[in-house]
C-alpha positions, 0 to 999 in steps of 0.5 A: 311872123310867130303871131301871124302863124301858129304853123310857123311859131311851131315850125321856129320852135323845132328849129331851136329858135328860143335859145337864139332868141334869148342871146339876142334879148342879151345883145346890148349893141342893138336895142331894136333886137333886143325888143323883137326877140323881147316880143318874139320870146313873150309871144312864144311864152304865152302861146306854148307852155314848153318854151314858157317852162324852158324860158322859166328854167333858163333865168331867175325868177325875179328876171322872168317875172319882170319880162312878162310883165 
């Protein structure tokens, strides 16, 4: 949905969508959520540079580098 529309990705974004997406990333019971949010979250990383910089703050360096690569 976020890469279909900037004005939704934007929208979610002010709705705090990050954080939830991140708890879901941790969710170990359901792999397939863990790889939406995974993808989601990337998308989000690389389009807005505030959610990057929060993710980035959020988790290790070493965990960041691997989840965008």
């Amino acid at each position: 949905l976020c890469q279909n529309s900037l004005e939704l990705a934007e929208r979610l974004i002010q709705m705090r969508v990050v954080h939830h997406l991140m708890y879901s990333m941790g969710n170990q019971d359901y792999a397939d959520s863990q790889r939406q949010a995974a993808l989601a979250l990337e998308f989000l990383c690389r389009t807005f540079p505030i959610v990057d910089d929060h993710v980035k703050e959020a988790v290790t360096e070493q965990f960041y580098t691997n989840f965008m690569v």
